[in-house]
C-alpha positions as CSV (number, residue, x, y, z in Angstrom):
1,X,-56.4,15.2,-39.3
2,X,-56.3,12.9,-36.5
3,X,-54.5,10.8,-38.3
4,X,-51.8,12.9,-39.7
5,X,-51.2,13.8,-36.0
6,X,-50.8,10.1,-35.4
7,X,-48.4,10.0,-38.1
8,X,-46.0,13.1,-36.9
9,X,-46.2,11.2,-33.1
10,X,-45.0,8.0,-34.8
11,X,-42.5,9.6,-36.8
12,X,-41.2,11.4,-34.0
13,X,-41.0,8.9,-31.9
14,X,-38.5,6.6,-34.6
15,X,-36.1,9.8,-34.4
16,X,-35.5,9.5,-30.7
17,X,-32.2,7.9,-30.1
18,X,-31.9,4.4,-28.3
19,X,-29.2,3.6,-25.6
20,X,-26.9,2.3,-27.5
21,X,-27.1,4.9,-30.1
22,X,-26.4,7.6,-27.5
23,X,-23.1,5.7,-26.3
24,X,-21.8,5.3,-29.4
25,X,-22.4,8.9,-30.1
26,X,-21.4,10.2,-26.6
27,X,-17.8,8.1,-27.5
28,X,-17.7,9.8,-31.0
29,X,-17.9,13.2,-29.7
30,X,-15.4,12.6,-27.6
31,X,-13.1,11.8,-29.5
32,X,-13.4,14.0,-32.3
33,X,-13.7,16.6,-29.6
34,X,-10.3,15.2,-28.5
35,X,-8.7,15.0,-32.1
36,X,-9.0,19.2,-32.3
37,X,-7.5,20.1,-29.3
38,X,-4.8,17.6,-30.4
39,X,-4.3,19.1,-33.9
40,X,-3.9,22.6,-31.7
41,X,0.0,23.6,-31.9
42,X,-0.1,24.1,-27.9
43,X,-0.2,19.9,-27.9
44,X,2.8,19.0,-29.2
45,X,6.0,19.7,-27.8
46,X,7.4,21.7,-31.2
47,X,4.7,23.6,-31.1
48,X,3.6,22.7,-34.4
49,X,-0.3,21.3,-35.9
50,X,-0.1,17.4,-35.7
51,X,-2.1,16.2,-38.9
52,X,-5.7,14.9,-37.9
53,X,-5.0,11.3,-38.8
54,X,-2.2,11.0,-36.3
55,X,-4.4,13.5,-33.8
56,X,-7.7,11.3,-34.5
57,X,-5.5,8.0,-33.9
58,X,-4.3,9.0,-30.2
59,X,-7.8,10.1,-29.3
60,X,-8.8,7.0,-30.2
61,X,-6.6,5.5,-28.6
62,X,-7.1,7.5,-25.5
63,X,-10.7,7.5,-25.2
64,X,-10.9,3.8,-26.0
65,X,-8.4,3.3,-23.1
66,X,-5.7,1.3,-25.9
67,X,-2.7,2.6,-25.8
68,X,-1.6,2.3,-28.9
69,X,0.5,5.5,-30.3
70,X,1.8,6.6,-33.5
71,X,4.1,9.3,-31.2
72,X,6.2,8.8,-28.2
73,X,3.5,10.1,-25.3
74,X,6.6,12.1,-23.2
75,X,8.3,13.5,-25.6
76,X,6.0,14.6,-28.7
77,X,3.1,15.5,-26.5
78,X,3.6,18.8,-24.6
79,X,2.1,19.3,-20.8
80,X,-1.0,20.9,-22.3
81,X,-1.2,17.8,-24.6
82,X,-0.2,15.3,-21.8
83,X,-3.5,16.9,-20.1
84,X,-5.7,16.4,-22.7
85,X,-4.5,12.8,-23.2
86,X,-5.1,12.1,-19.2
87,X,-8.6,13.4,-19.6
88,X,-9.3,11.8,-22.9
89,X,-8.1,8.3,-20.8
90,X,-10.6,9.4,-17.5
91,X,-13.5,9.8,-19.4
92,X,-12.9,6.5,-21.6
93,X,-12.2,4.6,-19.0
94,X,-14.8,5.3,-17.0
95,X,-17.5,5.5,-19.4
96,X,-18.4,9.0,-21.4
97,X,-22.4,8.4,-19.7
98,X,-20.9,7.9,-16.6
99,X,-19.0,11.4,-16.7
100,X,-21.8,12.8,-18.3
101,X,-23.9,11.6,-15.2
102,X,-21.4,13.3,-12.9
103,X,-22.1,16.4,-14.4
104,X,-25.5,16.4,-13.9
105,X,-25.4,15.4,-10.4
106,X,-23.1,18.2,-9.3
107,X,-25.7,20.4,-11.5
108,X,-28.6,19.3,-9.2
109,X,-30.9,18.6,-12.1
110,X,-33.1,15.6,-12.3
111,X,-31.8,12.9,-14.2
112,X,-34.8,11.4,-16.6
113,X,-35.9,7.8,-17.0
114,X,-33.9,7.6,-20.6
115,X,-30.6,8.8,-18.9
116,X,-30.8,6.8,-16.1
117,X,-31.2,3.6,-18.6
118,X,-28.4,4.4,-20.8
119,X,-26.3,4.8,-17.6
120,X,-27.5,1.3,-16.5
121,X,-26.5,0.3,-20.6
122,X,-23.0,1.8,-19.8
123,X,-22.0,0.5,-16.6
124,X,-23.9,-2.8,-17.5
125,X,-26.2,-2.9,-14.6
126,X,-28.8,-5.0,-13.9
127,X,-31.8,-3.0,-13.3
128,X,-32.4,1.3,-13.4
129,X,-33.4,1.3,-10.0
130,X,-30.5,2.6,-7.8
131,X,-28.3,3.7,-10.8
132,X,-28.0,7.0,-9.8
133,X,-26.7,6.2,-6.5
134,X,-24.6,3.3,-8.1
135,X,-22.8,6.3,-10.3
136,X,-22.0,8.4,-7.3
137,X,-20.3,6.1,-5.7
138,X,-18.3,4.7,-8.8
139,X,-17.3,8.0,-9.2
140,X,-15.7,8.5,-6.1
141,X,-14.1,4.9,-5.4
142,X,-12.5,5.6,-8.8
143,X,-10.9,9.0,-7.9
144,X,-9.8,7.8,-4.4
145,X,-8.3,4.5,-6.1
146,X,-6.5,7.1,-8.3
147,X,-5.7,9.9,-6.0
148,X,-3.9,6.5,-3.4
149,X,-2.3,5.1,-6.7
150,X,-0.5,8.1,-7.0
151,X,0.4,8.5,-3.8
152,X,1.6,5.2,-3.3
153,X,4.1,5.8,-6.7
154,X,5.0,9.0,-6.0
155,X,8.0,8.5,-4.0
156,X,9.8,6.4,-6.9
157,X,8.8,8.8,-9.6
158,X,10.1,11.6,-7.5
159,X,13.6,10.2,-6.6
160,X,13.5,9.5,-9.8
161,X,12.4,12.9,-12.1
162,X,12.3,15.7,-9.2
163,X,8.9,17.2,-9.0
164,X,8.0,16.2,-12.3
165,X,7.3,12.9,-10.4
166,X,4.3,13.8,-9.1
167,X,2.7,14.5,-12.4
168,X,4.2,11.6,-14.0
169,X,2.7,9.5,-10.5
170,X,-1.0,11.0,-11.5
171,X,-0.7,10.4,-15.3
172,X,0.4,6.5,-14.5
173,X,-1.8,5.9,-12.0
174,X,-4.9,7.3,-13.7
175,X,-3.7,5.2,-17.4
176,X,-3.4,2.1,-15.2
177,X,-6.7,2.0,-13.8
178,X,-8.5,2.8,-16.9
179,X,-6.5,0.4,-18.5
180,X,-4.9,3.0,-20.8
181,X,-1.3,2.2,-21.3
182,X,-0.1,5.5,-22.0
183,X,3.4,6.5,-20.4
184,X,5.6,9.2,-20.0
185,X,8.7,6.8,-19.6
186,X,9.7,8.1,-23.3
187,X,12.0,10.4,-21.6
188,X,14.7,7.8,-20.9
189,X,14.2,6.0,-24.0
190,X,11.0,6.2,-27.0
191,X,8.3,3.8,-26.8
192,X,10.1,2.1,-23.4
193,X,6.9,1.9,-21.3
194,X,7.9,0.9,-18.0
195,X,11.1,-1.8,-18.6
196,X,13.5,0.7,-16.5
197,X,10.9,-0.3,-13.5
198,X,10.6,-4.1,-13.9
199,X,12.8,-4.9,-10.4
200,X,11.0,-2.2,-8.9
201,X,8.4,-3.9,-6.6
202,X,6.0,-0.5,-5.6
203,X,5.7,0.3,-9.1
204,X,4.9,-3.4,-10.4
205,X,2.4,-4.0,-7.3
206,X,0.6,-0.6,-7.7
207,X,0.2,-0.3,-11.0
208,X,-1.3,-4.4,-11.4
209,X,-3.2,-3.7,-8.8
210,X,-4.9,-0.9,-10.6
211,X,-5.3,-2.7,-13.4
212,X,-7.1,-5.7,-11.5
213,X,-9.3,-2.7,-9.9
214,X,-10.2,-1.2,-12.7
215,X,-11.2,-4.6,-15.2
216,X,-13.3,-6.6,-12.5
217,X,-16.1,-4.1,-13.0
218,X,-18.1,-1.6,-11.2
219,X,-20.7,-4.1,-9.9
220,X,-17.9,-6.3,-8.6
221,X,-17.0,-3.2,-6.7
222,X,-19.9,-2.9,-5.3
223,X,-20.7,-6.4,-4.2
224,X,-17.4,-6.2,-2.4
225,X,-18.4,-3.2,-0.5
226,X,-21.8,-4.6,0.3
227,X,-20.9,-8.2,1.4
228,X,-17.5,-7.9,1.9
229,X,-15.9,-11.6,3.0
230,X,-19.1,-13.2,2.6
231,X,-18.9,-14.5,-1.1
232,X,-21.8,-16.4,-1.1
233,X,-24.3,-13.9,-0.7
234,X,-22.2,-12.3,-4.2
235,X,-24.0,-12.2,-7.9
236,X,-23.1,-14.8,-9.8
237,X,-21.7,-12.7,-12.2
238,X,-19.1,-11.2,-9.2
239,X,-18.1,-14.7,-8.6
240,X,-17.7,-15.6,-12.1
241,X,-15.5,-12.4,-12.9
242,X,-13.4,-12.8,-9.6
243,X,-13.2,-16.3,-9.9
244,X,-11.8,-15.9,-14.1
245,X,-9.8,-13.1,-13.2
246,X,-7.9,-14.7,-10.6
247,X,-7.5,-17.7,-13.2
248,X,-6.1,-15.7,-16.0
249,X,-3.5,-14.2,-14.1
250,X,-2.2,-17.2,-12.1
251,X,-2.4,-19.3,-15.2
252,X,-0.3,-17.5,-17.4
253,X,1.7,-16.2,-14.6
254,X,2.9,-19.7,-14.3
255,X,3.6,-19.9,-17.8
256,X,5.5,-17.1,-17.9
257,X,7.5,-18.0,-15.4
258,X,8.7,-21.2,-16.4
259,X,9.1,-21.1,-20.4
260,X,9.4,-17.3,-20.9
261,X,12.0,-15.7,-18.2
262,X,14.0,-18.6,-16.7
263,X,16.9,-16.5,-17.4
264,X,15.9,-13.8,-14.9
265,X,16.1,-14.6,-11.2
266,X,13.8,-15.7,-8.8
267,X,12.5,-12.7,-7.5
268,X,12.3,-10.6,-10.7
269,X,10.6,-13.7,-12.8
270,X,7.9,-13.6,-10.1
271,X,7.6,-9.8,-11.0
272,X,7.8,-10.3,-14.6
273,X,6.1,-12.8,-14.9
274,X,3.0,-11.4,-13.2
275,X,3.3,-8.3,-14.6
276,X,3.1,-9.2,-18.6
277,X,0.0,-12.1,-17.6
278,X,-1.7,-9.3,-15.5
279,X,-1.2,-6.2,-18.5
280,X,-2.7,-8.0,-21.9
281,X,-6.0,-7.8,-19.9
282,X,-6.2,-4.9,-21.4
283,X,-3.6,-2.1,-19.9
284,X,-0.8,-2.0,-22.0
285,X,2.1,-1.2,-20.3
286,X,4.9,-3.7,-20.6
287,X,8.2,-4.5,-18.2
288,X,10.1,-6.6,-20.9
289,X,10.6,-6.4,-24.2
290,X,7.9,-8.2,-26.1
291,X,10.3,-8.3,-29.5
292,X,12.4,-10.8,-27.6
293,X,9.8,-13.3,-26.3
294,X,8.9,-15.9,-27.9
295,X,6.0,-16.6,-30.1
296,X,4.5,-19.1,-27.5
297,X,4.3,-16.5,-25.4
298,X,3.1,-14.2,-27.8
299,X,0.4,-16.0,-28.6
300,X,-0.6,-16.6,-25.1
301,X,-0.6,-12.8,-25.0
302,X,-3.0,-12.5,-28.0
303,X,-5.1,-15.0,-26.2
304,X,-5.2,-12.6,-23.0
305,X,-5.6,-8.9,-24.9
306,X,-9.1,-10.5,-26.8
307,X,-10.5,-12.0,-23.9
308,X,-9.8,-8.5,-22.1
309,X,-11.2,-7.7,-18.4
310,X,-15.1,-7.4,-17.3
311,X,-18.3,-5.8,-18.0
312,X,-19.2,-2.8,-16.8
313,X,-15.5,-2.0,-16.0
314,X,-12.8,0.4,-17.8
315,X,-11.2,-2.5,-19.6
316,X,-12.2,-3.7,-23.6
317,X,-12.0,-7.1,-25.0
318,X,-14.9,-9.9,-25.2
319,X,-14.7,-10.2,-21.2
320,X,-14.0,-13.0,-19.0
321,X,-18.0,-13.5,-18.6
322,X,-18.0,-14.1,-22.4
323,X,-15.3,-17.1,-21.8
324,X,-16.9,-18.4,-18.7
325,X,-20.6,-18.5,-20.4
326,X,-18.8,-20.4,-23.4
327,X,-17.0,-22.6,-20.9
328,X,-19.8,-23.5,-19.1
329,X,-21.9,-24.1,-22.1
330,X,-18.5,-26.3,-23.5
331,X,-19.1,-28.0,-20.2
332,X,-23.0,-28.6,-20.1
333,X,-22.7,-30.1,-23.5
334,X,-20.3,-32.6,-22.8
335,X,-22.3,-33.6,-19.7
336,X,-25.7,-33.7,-21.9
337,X,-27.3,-31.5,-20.1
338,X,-29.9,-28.9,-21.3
339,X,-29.1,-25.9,-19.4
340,X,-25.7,-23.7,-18.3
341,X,-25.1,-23.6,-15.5
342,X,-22.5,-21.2,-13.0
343,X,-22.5,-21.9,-9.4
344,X,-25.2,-23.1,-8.9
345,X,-27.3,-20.5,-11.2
346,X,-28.6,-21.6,-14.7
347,X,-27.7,-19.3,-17.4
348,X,-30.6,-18.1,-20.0
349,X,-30.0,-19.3,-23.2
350,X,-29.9,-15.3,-24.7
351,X,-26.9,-15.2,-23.0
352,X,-25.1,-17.8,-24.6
353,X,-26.2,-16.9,-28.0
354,X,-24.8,-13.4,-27.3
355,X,-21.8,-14.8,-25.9
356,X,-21.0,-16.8,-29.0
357,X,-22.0,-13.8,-31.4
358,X,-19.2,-12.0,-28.9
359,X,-16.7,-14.7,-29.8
360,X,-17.4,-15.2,-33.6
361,X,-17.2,-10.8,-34.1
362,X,-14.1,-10.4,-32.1
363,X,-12.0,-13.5,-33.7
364,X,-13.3,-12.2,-37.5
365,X,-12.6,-8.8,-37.0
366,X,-9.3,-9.7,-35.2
367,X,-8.0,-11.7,-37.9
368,X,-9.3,-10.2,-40.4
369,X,-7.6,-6.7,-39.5
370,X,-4.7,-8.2,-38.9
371,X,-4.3,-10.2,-42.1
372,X,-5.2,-6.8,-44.4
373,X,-2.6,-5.2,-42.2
374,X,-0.1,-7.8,-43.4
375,X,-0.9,-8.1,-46.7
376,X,-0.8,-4.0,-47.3
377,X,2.0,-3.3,-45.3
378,X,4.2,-7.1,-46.2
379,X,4.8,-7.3,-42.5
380,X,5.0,-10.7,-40.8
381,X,1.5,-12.3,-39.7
382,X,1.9,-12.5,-36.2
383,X,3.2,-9.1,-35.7
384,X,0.0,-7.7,-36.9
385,X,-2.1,-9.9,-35.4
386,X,-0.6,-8.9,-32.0
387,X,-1.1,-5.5,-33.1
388,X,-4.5,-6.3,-34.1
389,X,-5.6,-7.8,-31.3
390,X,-3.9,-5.1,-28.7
391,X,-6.0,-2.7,-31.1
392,X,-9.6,-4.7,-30.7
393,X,-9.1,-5.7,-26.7
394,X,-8.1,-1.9,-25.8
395,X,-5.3,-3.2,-24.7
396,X,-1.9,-0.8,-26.5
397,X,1.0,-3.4,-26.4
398,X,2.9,-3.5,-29.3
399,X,5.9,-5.0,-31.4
400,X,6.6,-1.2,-32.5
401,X,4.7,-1.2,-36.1
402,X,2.3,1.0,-35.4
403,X,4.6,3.8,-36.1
404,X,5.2,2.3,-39.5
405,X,2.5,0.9,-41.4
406,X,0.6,3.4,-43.7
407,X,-3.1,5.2,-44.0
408,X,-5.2,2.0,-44.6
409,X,-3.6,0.1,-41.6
410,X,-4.1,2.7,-39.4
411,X,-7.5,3.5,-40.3
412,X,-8.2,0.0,-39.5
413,X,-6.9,0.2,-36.1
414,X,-8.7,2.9,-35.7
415,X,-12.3,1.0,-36.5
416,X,-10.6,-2.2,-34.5
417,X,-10.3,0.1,-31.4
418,X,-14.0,1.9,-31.3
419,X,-15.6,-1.5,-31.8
420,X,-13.7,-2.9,-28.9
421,X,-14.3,0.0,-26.3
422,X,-18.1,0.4,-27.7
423,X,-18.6,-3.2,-28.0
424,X,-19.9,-5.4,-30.8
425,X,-23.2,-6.0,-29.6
426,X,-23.9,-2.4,-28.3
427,X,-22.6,-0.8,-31.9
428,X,-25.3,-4.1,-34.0
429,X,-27.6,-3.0,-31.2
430,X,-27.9,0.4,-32.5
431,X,-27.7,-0.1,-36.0
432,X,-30.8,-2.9,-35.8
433,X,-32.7,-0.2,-33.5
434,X,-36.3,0.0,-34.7
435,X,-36.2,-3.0,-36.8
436,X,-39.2,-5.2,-36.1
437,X,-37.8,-8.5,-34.6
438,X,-40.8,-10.4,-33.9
439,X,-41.0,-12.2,-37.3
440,X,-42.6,-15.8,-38.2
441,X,-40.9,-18.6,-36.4
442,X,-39.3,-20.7,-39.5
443,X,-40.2,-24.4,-39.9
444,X,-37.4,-26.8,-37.9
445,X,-34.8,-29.1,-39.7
446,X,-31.9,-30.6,-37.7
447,X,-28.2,-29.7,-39.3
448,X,-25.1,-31.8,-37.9
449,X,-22.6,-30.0,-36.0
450,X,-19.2,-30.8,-35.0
């Protein structure tokens, strides 16, 4: 008898859900939740029942914060659809645990060991303790960032559109610091995004800003309201994400600006140019055409959208600590030493390993998507790449094929976009849950490398 109680305990205990299971189901729901009330003839502006594909395809989209659309945002969506796309985009962005979390805070009920660390597993803290706290105050730094983005735009938009401005203000500001990429500029002129605004300075500054915001991560955050000025008393990993941040918008900012729009002048290249190295990372809104650069550029832009913003943050891709681990790594070997290092810190060698599992996941799934895309659609290779890697780094710039290519392709964007807002290692994580890792250490034989 004893036993067989035993048994039931043990049983029960497989069937409770890990961390990483509950994410990936929390981001499910979601957007299934999403994908009926877009079906619902109140979404679209005709008034008729969008089919779920296409529904299921912006919820994605939404909820993973990509930006990718099979249907101009202003103009196919109606204000009730427009709605639910802005809170599909709020509750990807900042995390479905995180919202989750909110609610039960405002409830007053007491928030249990297991939710407290799957909040830490979705906001990619360090340790439980605080998390609660930590939540709270992402929370409302997020809204007020919004709330000021808005503001800030809201003058433009209304000179521009009447009252209508200050929705259109909200929607942008809330898509650009999740990292969305969903406009309403479609009302000039389908799929535009913002190129009527790029000689506008408030609206280039504001909305880069929020990007920025939004991809150097919640912990950043709060580093920078705890120490303020005083970077050295930052986490490594605040250093290493402001530090690569800063890097990957001044470095391709400078290539932009010399090989990609000389023809503009000096003040609008500046904008440009900081604009389209500031959005692949992983915001999606564009200010130039990206059909008429070239494929240099593109590729540099590819480079961007997979390496994406920063943990814990509401941006997708592998994440600039991914590259800097690999760098540093890159670097250590060359100098023969044993250990990573990042100023001044060593770097455990789990890390790395996960880092490189990062890189080796995104860059097969990347071009792999892409080249099935090709091949079943006969589209050129680098357009679906780009599209394939603006699907996987959340990032929604495109060279307009989305709105082409058939069931299969878009299926697979839709599996490219889930595993880049999950993450790889959080959806192997909960497939591998349970599995008994602690297996016989296998006899040593040295293999040559490089």
């Amino acid at each position: 008898m004893n036993k067989l109680i035993h048994k039931d305990r043990g049983v029960h205990r497989k069937k409770k859900l890990t961390s990483f299971q509950i994410i990936i189901l929390g981001f499910s729901s979601v957007i299934l939740i999403g994908t009926v009330f877009l079906m619902l003839p109140a979404a679209s502006e005709e008034g008729v029942a969008t089919p779920f594909l296409e529904a299921l395809f912006t919820s994605t989209s939404a909820v993973c914060v990509t930006g990718l659309v099979i249907h101009d945002t202003a103009t196919y969506w109606s204000d009730f659809g427009q709605i639910i796309l802005m809170m599909l985009i709020q509750i990807g962005g900042m995390g479905v645990i995180t919202v989750a979390a909110l609610f039960s805070i405002l409830s007053g009920r007491k928030i249990s060991l297991m939710q407290r660390s799957t909040m830490q597993e979705a906001i990619a803290a360090p340790k439980v303790g605080g998390i609660v706290r930590l939540t709270g105050f992402i929370i409302r730094t997020a809204l007020c960032i919004e709330l000021l983005g808005a503001a800030l735009m809201a003058p433009v938009f209304i000179g521009d559109h009447g009252a209508r401005g200050i929705w259109m203000s909200l929607f942008h500001s809330v898509s650009a610091f999740c990292n969305a990429g969903f406009d309403l500029m479609g009302i000039r002129e389908q799929f535009s995004s913002l190129t009527d605004y790029a000689q506008e300075p408030v609206v280039n500054v504001v909305i880069m800003l929020l990007i920025v915001i939004g991809g150097i991560g919640f912990l950043t955050w709060d580093d920078i309201r705890m120490n303020r000025w005083r970077l050295h008393r930052y986490r490594m990993q605040s250093k290493v994400i402001l530090s690569m941040t800063a890097a990957l918008i001044l470095v391709p900012a400078l290539f932009f600006y010399f090989y990609e729009f000389s023809a503009w002048a000096p003040g609008e290249r500046i904008l440009v140019s900081l604009f389209q190295s500031v959005t692949p990372r992983t915001a999606g809104f564009n200010t130039v055409e990206l059909n008429g650069m070239s494929e240099a550029g593109l590729s540099v832009m590819i480079v961007l959208m997979l390496v994406g913003g920063s943990p814990g943050s509401t941006a997708g891709g592998m994440k600039t600590t991914t590259v800097a681990v690999l760098f540093a790594a890159a670097v250590s070997t060359f100098s023969r030493k044993e250990d990573t290092h990042l100023f001044g810190r060593r770097v455990d060698l789990g890390v790395v390993k996960n880092a490189a599992t990062i890189l080796l996941m995104y860059v097969t799934l990347f071009f792999a998507g892409g080249l099935v895309i090709s091949i079943t659609e006969g589209l050129p290779l680098m357009d679906c790449l780009f599209e394939a890697a603006s699907a996987i780094g959340t990032v929604g710039l495109s060279l307009g094929i989305t709105q082409e290519i058939g069931t299969l392709s878009r299926c697979i964007l839709i599996l490219l976009m889930f595993f880049g807002r999950v993450g790889g290692l959080t959806l192997v994580f909960a497939a591998v849950s349970g599995t008994n890792t602690n297996v016989v250490r296998m006899p040593r034989e040295k293999i040559t490398v490089g």
